[in-house]
C-alpha positions as CSV (number, residue, x, y, z in Angstrom):
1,X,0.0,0.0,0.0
2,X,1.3,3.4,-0.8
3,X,1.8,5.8,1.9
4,X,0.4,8.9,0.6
5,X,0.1,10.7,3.7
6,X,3.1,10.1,4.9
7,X,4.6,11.3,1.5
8,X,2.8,14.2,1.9
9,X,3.9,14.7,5.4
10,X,7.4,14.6,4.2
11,X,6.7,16.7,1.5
12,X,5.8,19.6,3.6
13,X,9.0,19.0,5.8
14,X,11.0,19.3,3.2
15,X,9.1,22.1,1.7
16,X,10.0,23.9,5.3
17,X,13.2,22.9,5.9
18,X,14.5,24.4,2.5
19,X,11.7,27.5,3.2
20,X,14.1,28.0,6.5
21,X,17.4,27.3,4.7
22,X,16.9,29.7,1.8
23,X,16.6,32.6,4.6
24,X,20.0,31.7,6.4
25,X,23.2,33.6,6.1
26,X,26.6,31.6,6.2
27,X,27.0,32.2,10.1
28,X,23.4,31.5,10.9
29,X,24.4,27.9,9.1
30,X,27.2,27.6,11.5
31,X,24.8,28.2,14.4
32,X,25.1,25.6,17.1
33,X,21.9,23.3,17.8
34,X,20.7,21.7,21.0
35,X,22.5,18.3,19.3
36,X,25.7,18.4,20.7
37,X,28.4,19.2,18.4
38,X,26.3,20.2,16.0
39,X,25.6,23.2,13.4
40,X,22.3,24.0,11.5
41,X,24.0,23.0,8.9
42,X,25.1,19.7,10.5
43,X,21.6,18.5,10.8
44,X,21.1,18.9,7.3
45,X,23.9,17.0,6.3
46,X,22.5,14.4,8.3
47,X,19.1,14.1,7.0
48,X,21.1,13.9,3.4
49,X,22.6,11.0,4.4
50,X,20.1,8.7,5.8
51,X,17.5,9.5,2.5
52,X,20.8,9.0,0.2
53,X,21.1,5.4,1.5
54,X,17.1,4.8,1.1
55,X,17.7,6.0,-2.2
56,X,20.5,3.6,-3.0
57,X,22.9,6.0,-3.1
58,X,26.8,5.6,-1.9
59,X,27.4,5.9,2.4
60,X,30.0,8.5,2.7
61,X,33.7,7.4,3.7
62,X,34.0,5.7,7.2
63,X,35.8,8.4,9.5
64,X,36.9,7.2,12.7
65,X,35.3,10.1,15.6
66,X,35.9,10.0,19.1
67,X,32.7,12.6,19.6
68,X,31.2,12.0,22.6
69,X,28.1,12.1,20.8
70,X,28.8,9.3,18.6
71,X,27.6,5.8,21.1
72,X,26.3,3.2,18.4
73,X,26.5,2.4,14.9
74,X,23.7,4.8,13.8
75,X,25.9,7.8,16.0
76,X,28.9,6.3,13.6
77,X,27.0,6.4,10.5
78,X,25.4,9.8,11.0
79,X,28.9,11.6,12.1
80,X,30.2,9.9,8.8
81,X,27.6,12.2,6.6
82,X,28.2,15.0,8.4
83,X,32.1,15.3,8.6
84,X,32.0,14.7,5.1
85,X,30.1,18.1,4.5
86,X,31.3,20.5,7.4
87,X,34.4,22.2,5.2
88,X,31.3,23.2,2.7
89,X,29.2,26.5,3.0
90,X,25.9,26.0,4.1
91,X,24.2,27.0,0.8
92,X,26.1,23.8,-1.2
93,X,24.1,21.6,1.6
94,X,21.2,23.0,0.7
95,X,21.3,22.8,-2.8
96,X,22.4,19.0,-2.2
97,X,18.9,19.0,0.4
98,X,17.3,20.3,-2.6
99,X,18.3,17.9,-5.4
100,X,18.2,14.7,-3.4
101,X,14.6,15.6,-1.8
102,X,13.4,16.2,-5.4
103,X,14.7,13.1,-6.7
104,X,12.8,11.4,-3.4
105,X,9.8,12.8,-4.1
106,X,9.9,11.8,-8.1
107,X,11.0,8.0,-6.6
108,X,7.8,8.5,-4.7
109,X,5.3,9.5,-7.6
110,X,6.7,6.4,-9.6
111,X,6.9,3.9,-7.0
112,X,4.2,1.2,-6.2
113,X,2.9,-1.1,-3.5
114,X,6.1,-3.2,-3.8
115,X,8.5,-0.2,-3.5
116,X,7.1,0.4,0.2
117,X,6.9,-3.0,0.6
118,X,10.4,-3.9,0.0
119,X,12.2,-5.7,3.6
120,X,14.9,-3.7,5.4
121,X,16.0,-2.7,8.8
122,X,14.9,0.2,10.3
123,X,16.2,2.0,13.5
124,X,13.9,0.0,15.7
125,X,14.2,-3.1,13.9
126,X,13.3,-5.3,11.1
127,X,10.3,-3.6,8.9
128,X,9.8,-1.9,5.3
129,X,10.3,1.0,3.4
130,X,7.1,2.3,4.7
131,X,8.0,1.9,8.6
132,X,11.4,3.6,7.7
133,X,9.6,6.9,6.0
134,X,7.4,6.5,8.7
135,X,10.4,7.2,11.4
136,X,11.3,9.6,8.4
137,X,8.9,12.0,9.4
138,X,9.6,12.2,13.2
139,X,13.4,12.3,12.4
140,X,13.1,15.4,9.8
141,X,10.9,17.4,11.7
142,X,12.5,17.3,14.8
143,X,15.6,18.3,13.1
144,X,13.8,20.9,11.1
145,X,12.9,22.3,15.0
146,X,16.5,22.3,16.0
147,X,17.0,24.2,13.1
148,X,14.2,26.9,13.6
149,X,14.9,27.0,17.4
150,X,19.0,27.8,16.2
151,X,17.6,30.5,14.4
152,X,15.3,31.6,16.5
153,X,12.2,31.1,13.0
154,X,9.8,29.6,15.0
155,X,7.6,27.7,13.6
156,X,5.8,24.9,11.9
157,X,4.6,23.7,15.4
158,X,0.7,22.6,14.0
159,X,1.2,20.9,10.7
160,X,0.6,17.4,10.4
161,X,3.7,15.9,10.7
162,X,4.2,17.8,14.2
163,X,1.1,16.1,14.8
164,X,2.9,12.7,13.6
165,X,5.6,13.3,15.6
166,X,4.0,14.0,18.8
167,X,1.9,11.5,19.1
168,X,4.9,8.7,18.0
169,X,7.0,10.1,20.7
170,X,4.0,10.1,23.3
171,X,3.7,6.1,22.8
172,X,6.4,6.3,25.3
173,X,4.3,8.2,28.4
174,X,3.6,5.2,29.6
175,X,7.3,4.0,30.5
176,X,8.2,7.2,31.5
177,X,5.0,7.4,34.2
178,X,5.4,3.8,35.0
179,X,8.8,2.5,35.1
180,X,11.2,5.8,35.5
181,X,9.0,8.2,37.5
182,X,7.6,5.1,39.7
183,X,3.8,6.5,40.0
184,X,2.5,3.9,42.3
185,X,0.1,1.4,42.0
186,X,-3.4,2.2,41.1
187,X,-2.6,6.0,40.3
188,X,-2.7,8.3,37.0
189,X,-0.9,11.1,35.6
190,X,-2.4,13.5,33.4
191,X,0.2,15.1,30.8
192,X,-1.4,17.9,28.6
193,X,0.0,19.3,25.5
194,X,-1.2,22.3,23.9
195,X,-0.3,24.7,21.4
196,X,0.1,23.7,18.3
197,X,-0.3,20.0,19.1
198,X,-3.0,19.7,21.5
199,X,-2.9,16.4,23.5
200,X,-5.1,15.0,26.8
201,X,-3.4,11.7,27.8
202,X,-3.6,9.9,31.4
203,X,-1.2,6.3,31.9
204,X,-2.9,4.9,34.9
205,X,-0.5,2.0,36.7
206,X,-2.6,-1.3,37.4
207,X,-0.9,-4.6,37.8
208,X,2.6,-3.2,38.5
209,X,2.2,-1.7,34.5
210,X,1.3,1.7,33.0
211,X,-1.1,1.9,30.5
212,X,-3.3,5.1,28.4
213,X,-6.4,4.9,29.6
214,X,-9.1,7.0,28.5
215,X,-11.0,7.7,31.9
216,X,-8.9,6.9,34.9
217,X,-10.1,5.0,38.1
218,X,-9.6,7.9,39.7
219,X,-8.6,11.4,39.7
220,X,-4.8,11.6,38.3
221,X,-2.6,12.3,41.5
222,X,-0.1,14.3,39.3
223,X,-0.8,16.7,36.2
224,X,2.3,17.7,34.2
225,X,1.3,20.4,31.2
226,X,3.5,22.3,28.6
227,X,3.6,23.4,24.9
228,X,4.1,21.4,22.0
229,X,7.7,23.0,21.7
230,X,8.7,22.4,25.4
231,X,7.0,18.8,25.0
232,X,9.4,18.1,21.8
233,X,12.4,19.4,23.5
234,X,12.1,16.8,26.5
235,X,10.7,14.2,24.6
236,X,13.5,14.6,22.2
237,X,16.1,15.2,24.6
238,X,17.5,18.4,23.4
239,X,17.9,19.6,26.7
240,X,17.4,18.7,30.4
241,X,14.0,19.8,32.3
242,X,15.6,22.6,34.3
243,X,16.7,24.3,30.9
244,X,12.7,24.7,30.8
245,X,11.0,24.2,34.0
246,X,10.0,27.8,33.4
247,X,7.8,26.4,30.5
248,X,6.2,23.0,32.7
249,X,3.2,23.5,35.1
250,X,3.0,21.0,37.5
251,X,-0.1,19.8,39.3
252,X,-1.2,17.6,42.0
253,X,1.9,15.4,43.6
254,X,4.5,17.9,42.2
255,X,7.1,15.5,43.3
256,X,5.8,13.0,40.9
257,X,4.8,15.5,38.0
258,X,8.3,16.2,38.4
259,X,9.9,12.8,38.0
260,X,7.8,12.5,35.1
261,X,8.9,15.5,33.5
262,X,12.9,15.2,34.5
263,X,12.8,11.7,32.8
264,X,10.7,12.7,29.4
265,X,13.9,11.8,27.2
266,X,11.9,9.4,24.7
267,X,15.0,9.4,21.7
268,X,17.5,7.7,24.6
């Protein structure tokens, strides 16, 4: 079956990122993101790489890095794409971004059921094309926000693949209520995201596991709300909850809401 909103979702990603890099000045390019050791331009050269391989395209040249950054083969793989790039100004990345995202979206329009079908790995296992441009989405648009937030352009916080995004990374709530924050048994949290994404969700414990639950036994014991921004930023890891406690309200058993909140990191 043929993805098409997730094509389009990409689409429009892409359509932004470029939007955003047409606007930025060599030195804005060499702006340091929240990803640690990392430029604007950097995250660019990254996102060429990964759709250069699912395009069949050569891996660039192994490099051996001892970035602290760099803790697994996908770390290793990424750093290779982006060393590769770094002596170049930030508009040659872009017009690579532009080229290769055209000739994605062309491989796209001619592909068919098989194409998204075809077997390979994916960074959370075994699956297909489609799974992988699934992650695609998540993995573009959050980069396109360390980008905007580098730059301080704002924006793109209510499209749809924010929306994809958000709700991928809040598959995760549960873990994060259950198992790292240790709510106890029987009790809920309530974690509400608004702004651009708008999200209601309560993980209730029961039987030593957390769980969403659409009406909780019982009045959540802990309420935890923020923006979609401040919710991507924790849930992406970009930087630690007392970078932007300012942006968190906290409800209920604050020392709980807090736990919650301090151990948000759902890219780990």
């Amino acid at each position: 079956m043929i993805p098409t909103d997730i094509i389009a979702m990409l689409d429009e990603t892409w359509a932004s990122i470029s939007e955003v890099g047409h606007s930025l000045t060599e030195e804005q390019w060499k702006a340091p993101t929240d990803l640690p050791g990392w430029t604007v331009q950097d995250n660019v050269a990254h996102l060429i790489g990964t759709e250069r391989v699912l395009q069949g395209l050569p891996h660039a040249p192994r490099v051996e890095s001892t970035a602290e950054w760099v803790r697994n083969d996908i770390g290793r793989f990424n750093e290779d794409e982006v060393e590769m790039r770094r002596s170049l100004p930030g508009a040659s990345i872009l017009e690579e971004f532009d080229e290769l995202t055209a000739l994605r979206r062309a491989t796209f329009a001619a592909a068919d059921d098989e194409y998204f079908a075809q077997p390979m790995m994916t960074p959370v296992g075994p699956g297909d094309m489609a799974m992988f441009m699934n992650i695609r989405v998540l993995d573009n648009w959050m980069h396109e926000q360390d980008i905007r937030r580098a730059v301080a352009q704002r924006g793109h916080l209510s499209c749809a693949a924010a929306g994809h995004t958000v709700d991928r990374l809040c598959l995760t709530i549960p873990i994060v209520v259950g198992k790292r924050a240790g709510t106890p048994e029987g009790a809920a949290v309530a974690v509400d995201i608004t702004g651009g994404v708008a999200r209601h969700l309560v993980a209730e414990v029961q039987n030593g596991r957390a769980a969403m639950v659409s009406t909780p036994s019982a009045d959540p014991v802990a309420t935890v709300s923020m923006d979609t921004e401040t919710f991507v930023i924790l849930a992406g890891g970009r930087r630690p909850y007392a970078d932007v406690a300012g942006g968190v309200r906290l409800g209920g058993d604050t020392d709980l809401a807090e736990r919650v909140v301090a151990n948000f990191n759902m890219m780990i």
